[in-house]
C-alpha positions as CSV (number, residue, x, y, z in Angstrom):
1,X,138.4,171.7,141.7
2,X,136.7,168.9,140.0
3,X,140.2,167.7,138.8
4,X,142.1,167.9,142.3
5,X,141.7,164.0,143.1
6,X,142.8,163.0,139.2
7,X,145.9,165.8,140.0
8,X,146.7,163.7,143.3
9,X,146.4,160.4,142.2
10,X,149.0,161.2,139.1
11,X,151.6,162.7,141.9
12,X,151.3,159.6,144.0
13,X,152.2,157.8,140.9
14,X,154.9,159.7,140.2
15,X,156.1,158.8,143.6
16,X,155.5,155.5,143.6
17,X,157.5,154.7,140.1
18,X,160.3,157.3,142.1
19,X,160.3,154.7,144.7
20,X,160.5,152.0,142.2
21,X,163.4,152.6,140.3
22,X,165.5,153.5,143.7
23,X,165.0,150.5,144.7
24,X,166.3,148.4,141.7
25,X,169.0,150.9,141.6
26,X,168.1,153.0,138.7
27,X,167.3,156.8,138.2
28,X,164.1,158.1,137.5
29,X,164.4,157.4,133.9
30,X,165.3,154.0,134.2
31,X,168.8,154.6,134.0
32,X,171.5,152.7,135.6
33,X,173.5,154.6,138.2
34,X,170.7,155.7,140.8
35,X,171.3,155.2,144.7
36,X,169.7,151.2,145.6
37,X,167.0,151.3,148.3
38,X,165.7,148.3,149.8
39,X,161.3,148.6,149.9
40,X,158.9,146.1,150.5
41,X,155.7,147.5,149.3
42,X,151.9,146.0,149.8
43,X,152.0,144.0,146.1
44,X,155.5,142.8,146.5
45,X,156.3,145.0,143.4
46,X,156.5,149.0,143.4
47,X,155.9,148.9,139.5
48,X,152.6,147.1,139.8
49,X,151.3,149.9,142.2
50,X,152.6,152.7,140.0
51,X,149.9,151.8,137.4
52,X,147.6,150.9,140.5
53,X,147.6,154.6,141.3
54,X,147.5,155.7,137.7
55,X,143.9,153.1,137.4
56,X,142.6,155.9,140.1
57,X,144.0,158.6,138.3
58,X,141.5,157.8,135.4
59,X,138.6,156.7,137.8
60,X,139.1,159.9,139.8
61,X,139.2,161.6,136.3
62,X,135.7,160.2,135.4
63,X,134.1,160.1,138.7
64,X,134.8,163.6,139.5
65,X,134.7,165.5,136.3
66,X,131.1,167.2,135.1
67,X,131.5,166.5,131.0
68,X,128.4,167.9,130.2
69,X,129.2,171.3,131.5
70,X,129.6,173.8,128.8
71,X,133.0,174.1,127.8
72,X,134.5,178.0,128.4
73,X,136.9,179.2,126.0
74,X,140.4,180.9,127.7
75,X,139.1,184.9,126.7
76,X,136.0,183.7,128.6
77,X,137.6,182.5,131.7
78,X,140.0,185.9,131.7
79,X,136.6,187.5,131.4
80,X,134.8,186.0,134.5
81,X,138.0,186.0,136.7
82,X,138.4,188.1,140.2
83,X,139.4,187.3,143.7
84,X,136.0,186.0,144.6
85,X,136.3,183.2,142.7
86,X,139.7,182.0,144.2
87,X,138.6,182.9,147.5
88,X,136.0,180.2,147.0
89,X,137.9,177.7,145.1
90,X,140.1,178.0,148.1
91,X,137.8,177.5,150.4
92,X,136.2,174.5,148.9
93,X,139.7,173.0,148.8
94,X,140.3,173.3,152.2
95,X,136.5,172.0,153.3
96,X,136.1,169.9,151.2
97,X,139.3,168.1,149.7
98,X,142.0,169.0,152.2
99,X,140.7,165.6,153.8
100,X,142.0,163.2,150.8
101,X,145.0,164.6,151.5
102,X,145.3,163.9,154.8
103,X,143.6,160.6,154.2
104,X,146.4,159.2,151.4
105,X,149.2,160.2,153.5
106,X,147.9,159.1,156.5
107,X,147.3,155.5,155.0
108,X,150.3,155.4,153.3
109,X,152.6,156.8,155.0
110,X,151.6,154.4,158.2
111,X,151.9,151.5,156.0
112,X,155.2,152.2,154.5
113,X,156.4,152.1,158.8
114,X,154.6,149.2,160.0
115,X,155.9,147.5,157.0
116,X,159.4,148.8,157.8
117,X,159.3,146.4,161.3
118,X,157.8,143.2,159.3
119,X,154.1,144.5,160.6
120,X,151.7,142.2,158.1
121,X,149.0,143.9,156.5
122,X,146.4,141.9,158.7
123,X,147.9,143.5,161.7
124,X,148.3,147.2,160.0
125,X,144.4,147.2,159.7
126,X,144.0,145.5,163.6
127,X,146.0,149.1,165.1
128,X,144.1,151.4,162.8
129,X,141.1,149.9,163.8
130,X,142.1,150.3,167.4
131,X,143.3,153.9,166.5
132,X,139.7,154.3,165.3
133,X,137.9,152.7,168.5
134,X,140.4,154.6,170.8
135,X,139.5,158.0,168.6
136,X,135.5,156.8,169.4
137,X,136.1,156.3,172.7
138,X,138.5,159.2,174.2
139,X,137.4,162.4,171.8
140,X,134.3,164.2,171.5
141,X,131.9,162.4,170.0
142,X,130.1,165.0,167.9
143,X,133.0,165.7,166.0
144,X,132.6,165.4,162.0
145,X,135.8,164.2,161.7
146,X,135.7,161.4,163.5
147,X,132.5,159.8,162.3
148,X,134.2,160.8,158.8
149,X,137.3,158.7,159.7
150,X,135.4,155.8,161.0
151,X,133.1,156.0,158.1
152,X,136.2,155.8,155.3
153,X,138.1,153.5,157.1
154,X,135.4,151.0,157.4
155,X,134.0,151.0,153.8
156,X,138.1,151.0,153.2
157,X,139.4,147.7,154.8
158,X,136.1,146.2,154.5
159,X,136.3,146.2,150.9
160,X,140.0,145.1,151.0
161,X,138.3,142.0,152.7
162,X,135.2,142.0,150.8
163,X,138.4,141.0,147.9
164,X,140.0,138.4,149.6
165,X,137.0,136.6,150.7
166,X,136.2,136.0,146.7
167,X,139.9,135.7,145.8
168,X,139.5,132.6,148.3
169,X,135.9,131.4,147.3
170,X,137.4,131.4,143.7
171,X,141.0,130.9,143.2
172,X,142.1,129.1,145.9
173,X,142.9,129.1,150.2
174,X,144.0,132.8,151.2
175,X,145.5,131.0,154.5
176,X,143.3,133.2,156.8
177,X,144.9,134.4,159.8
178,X,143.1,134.8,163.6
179,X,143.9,138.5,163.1
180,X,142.0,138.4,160.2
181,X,138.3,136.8,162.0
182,X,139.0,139.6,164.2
183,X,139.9,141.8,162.2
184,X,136.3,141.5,160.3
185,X,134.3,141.5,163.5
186,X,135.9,144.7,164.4
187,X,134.8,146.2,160.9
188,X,131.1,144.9,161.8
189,X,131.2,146.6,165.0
190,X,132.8,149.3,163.2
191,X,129.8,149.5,161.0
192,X,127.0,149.4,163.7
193,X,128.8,152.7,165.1
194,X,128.5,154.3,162.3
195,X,125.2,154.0,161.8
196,X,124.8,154.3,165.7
197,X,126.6,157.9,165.5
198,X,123.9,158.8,162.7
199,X,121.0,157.4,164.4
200,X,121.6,158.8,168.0
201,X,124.6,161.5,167.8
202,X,123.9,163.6,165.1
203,X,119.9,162.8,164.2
204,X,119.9,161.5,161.3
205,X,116.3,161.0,159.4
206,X,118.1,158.2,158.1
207,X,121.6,156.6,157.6
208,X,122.7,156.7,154.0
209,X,121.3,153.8,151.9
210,X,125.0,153.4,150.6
211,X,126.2,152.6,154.2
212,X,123.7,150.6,154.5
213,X,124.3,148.1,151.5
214,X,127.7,148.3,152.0
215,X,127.4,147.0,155.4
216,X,125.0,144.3,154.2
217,X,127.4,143.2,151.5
218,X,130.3,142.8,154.1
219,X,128.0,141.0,156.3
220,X,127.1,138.7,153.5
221,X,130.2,138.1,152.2
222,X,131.7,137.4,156.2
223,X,129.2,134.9,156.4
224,X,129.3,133.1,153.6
225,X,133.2,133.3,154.1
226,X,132.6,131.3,157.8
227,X,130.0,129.0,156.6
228,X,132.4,128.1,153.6
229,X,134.9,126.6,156.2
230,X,132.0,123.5,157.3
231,X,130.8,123.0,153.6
232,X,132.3,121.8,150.4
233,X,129.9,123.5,147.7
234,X,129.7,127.2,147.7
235,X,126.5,127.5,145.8
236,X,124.8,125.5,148.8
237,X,126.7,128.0,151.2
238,X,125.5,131.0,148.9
239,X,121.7,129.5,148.7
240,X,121.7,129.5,152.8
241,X,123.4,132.8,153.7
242,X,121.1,134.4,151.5
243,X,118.2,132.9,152.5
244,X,118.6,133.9,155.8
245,X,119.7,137.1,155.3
246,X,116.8,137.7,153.2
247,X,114.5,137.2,155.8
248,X,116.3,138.9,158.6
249,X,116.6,142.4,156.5
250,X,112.9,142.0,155.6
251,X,111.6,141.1,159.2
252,X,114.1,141.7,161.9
253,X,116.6,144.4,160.8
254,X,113.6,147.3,160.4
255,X,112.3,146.5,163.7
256,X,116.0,147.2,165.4
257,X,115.9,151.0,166.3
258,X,119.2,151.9,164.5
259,X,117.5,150.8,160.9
260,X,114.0,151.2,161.8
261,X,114.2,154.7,159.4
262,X,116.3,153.0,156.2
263,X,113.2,150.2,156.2
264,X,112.8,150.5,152.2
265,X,116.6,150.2,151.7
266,X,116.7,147.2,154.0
267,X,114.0,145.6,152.1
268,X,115.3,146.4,148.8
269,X,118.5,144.3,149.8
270,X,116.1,141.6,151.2
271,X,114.7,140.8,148.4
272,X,118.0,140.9,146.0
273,X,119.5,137.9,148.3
274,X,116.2,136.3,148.3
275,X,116.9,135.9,144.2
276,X,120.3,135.3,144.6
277,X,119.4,132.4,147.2
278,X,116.6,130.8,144.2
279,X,120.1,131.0,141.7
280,X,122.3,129.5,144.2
281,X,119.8,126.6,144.3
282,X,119.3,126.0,140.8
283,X,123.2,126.1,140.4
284,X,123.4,123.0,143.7
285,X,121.0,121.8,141.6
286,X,122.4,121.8,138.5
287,X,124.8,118.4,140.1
288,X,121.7,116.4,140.0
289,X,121.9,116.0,143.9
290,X,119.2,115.6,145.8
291,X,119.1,118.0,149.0
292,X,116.3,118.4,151.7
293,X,117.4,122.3,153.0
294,X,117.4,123.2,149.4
295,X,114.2,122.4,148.4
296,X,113.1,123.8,151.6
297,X,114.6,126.7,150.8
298,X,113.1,126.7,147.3
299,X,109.9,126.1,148.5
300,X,109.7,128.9,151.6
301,X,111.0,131.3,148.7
302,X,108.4,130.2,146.4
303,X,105.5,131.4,148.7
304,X,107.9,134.3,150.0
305,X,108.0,135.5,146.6
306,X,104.2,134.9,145.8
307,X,103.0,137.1,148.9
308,X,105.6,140.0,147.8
309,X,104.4,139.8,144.1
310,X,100.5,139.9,146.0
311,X,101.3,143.3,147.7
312,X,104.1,145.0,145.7
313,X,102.9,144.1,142.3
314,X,106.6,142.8,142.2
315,X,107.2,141.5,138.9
316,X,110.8,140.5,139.4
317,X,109.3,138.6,142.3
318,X,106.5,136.7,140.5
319,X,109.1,135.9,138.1
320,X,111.2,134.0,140.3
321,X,108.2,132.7,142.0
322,X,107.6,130.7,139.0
323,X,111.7,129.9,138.6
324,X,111.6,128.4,141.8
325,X,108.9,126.6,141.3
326,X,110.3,125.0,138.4
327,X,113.3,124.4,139.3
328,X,112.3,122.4,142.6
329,X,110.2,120.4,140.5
330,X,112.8,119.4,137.4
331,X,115.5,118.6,140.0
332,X,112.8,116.2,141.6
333,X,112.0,115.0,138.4
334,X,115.8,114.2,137.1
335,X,116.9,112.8,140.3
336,X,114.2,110.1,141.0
337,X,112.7,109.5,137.8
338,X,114.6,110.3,134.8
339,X,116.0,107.0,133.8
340,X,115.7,104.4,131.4
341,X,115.6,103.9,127.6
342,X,112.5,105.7,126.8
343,X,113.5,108.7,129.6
344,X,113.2,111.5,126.7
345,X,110.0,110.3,125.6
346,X,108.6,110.5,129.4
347,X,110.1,113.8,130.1
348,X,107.9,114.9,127.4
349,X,105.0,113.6,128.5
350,X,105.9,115.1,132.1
351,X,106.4,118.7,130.9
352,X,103.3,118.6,128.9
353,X,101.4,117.2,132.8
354,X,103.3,120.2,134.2
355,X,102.1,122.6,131.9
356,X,98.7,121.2,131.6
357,X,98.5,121.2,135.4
358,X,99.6,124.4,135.7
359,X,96.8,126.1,133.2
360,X,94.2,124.2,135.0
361,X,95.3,125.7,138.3
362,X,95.1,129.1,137.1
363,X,91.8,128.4,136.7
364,X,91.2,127.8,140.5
365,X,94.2,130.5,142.1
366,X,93.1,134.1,142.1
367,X,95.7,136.3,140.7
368,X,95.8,140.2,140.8
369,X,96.1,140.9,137.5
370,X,96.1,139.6,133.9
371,X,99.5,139.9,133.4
372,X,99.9,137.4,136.2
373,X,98.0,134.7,133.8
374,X,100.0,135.7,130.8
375,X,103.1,135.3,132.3
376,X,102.2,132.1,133.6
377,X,100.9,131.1,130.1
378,X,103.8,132.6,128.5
379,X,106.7,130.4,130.3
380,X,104.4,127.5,130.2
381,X,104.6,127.6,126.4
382,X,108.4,128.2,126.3
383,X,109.1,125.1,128.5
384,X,107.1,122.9,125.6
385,X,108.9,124.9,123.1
386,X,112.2,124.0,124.4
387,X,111.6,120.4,125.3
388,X,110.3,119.7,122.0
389,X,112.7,120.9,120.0
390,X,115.2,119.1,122.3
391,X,113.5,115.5,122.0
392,X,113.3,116.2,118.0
393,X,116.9,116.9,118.0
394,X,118.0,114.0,120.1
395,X,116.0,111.1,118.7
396,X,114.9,112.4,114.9
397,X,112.1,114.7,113.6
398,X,108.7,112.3,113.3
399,X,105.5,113.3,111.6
400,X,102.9,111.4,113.8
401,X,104.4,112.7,117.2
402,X,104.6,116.5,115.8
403,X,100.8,116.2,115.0
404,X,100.1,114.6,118.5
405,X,102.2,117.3,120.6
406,X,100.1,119.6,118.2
407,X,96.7,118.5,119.1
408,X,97.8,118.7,122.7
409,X,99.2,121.9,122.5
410,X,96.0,122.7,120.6
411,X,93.9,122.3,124.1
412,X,96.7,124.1,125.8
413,X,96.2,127.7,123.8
414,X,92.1,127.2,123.8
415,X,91.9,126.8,127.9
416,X,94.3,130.1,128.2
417,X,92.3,132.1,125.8
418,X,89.2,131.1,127.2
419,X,90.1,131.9,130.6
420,X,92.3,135.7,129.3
421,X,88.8,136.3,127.7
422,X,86.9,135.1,131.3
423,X,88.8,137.7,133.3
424,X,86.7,141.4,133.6
């Protein structure tokens, strides 16, 4: 039964290139002669969704399929058969996969009809979300099936939206509708009762960590969506939505009842849109413009990240710790003082302060493990590397300043091996 969903896919395909060639008045072969229909399907173009369907076909194919079982040959198959075995097949069909059935033609085939009376697509997914909400409010509340169809027709048209929000970020105005803001606070409600029916309904342990993200991903992308109408740069927009949302998965989403059992998930997320916020900075940044929430953001991240690092032993965390760190301080340093003739020559001297300074503080700051120091020591080194190499590029390779940035670097490696060789 593995291969039912690749089997259904390839049959909707088949109907969907059927559908096609009626309606440029062609047979299924693509000869002329066949009876003209007039369709207006979801692309604009009935070809386009033929191979659409066929793209599932092969996901389906991969998704579902167990390659590393042990292949049977035919004689053994014969061998093994009896009418237990299809009385199970059968009933795994109709438990199990029945529902995608029900599901494509269901979508489908109420598509198809809206679009038949000029509907929009915006408004297709407004009534089946009120079909949904009716179904939640009027039928018995403990049925499978209707958390299942709430479930699947959330993570469904949220992800259709999830789309559009980064077709607009990227490529240009998607001309959003009302229906549409409506339309994605009804999927948020949507979400919360879900996870509401799990919680309180059916007593869960916990909701499933996919729900979960998913619903934290539509909720990110929603806002960054809304926040994108009032400013110009999406990497600013992207730093403060996840900055935000960082902290309120971390601190205010496990104390709400409904996720107060998925608290590792929640903080797992946290912590992925607190690094995303640090790289949304460092790409503002990157335009050389000075900003006061940024660098507040960068700098509330930096100890954010310190104190996970200091209870986690988070790696990734003390790695951006340091990022951010750096990064607020270069984009200080390029905006207000790197100018003049002699600018490379400063810079130099700067990073060499920087990394000087920051050797001498690990002297004072009591980190929880070596690797902490090393690290530290490690990306100071690299920063000297790359400047230096840089400056020699950009003004020509002297003797007498490679021998002084040696002598310096000289004090650098003998303070970090004396204090690696300090530690117990």
């Amino acid at each position: 039964m593995n291969y039912l969903l690749l089997l259904v896919s390839f049959f909707f395909a088949i109907i969907f290139n059927f559908f096609y060639t009626l309606s440029v008045g062609k047979d299924f072969f693509f000869n002329p002669g066949g009876f003209s229909y007039n369709f207006e399907s979801l692309s604009g173009n009935l070809f386009i969704e033929t191979f659409i369907f066929i793209f599932l076909w092969v996901f389906f194919f991969f998704s579902f399929s167990d390659f590393k079982k042990k292949k049977e040959s035919v004689s053994d198959l014969w061998e093994n058969f009896s009418f237990d075995i299809v009385a199970i097949l059968l009933k795994n069909f109709f438990k199990k996969y029945l529902y995608y059935f029900w599901f494509l033609f269901f979508y489908i085939s109420t598509f198809i009809i809206f679009r038949n009376y000029d509907i929009s697509f915006s408004y297709f997914i407004f009534i089946i979300n009120c079909i949904v909400f009716v179904l939640f409010l009027f039928t018995n509340k403990k049925l499978f099936i209707i958390r299942d169809f709430i479930k699947v027709n959330t993570v469904l048209f949220s992800t259709v939206y999830i789309g559009l929000y980064n077709f607009h970020f990227f490529w240009g105005n998607m001309g959003f509708l009302t229906i549409d803001f409506i339309n994605s606070f009804f999927l948020l409600a949507l979400f919360l009762i879900s996870i509401s029916f799990d919680i309180y309904l059916f007593k869960s342990e916990k909701i499933h960590s996919f729900f979960v993200s998913y619903f934290s991903i539509f909720l990110f992308f929603f806002l960054v969506f809304i926040f994108s109408l009032f400013f110009s740069s999406l990497s600013f927009v992207f730093s403060i939505t996840s900055f935000f949302l960082s902290f309120l998965f971390f601190y205010i989403f496990p104390e709400i009842n409904i996720f107060q059992k998925n608290t590792i998930s929640l903080r797992y997320i946290s912590l992925i849109l607190n690094y995303t916020s640090i790289i949304s900075s460092f790409l503002f940044l990157q335009t050389w413009r000075f900003n006061a929430y940024i660098f507040f953001i960068l700098f509330v991240l930096w100890l954010f990240n310190f104190y996970i690092h200091k209870r986690f032993q988070n790696y990734i965390s003390f790695f951006f710790w340091y990022i951010s760190l750096l990064v607020a301080i270069f984009s200080f340093y390029f905006h207000f003082l790197f100018f003049g003739s002699q600018k490379y020559i400063y810079f130099l001297v700067f990073t060499f302060i920087l990394e000087f300074l920051s050797i001498v503080l690990s002297f004072f700051i009591s980190l929880k493990n070596i690797y902490d120091y090393i690290i530290i020591y490690i990306f100071s080194y690299l920063i000297i590397l790359f400047w230096v190499v840089y400056f020699f590029v950009l003004n020509g390779f002297d003797i007498f300043t490679f021998w002084v940035i040696l002598l310096l670097l000289s004090f650098s490696i003998f303070m970090t091996y004396y204090k690696i060789n300090s530690l117990k």
